[in-house]
C-alpha positions as CSV (number, residue, x, y, z in Angstrom):
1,X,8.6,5.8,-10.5
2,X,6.1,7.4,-8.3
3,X,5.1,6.6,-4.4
4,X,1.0,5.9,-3.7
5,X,-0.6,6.5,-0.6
6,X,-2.8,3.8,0.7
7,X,-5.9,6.7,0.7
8,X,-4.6,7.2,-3.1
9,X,-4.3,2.9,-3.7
10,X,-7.7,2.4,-2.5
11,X,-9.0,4.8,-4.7
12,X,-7.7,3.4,-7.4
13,X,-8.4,0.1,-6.6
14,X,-11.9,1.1,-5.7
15,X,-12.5,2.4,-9.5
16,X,-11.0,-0.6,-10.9
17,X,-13.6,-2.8,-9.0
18,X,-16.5,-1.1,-9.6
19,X,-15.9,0.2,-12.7
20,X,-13.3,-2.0,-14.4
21,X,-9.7,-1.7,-15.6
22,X,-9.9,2.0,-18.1
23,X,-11.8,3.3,-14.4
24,X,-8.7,2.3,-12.3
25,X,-6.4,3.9,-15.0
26,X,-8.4,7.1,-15.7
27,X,-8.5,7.0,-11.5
28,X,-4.5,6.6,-11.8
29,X,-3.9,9.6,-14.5
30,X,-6.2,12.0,-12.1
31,X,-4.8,11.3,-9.8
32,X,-0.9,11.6,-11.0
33,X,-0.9,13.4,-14.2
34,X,2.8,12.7,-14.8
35,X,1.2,9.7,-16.3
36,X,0.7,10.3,-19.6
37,X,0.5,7.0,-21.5
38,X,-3.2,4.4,-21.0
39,X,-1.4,2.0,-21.5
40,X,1.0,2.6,-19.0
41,X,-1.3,4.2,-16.6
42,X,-3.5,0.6,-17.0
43,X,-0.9,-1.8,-16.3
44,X,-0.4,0.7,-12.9
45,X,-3.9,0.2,-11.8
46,X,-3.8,-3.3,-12.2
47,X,-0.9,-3.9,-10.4
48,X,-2.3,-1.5,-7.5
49,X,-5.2,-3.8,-7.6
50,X,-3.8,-6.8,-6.6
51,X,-1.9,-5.1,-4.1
52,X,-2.7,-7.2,-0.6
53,X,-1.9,-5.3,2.7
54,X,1.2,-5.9,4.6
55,X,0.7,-7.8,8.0
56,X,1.6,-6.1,10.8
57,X,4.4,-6.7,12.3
58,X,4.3,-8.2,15.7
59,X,6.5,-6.8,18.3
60,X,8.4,-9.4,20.5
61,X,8.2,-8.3,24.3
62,X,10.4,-9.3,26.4
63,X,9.7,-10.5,29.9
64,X,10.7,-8.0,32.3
65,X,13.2,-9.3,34.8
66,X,13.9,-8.5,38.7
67,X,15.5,-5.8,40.2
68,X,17.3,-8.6,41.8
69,X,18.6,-10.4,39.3
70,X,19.9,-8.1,36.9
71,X,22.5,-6.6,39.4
72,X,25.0,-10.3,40.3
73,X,27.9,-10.1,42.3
């Protein structure tokens, strides 16, 4: 298991584009040589490659109320 930046996803997904699927994987092994195996390191890119971004997520905002109403008697 390893963690991929997005600066290190696009990279890879970048090669694999361009340059095809043994381009994303060589792109993968440079740049985490823990991964040792093509075969491995392929499957990897590909799987990087079809990576879509996340949406952002949308902050709910709250209407601000009145001094006067939030103190009641």
């Amino acid at each position: 298991m390893f963690v991929v930046s997005e600066a290190e996803a696009a990279a890879v997904r970048e090669a694999f584009h361009k340059h095809g699927e043994l381009a994303g994987a060589i792109e993968l092994r440079r740049l985490f040589p823990g991964i040792t195996d093509n075969t491995a390191a392929a499957e990897c890119a590909r799987q990087i490659a079809g990576w879509t971004p996340l949406p952002e997520r949308v902050r709910k905002v709250r209407p601000r109320r009145r001094a006067a109403e939030q103190f009641t008697d």
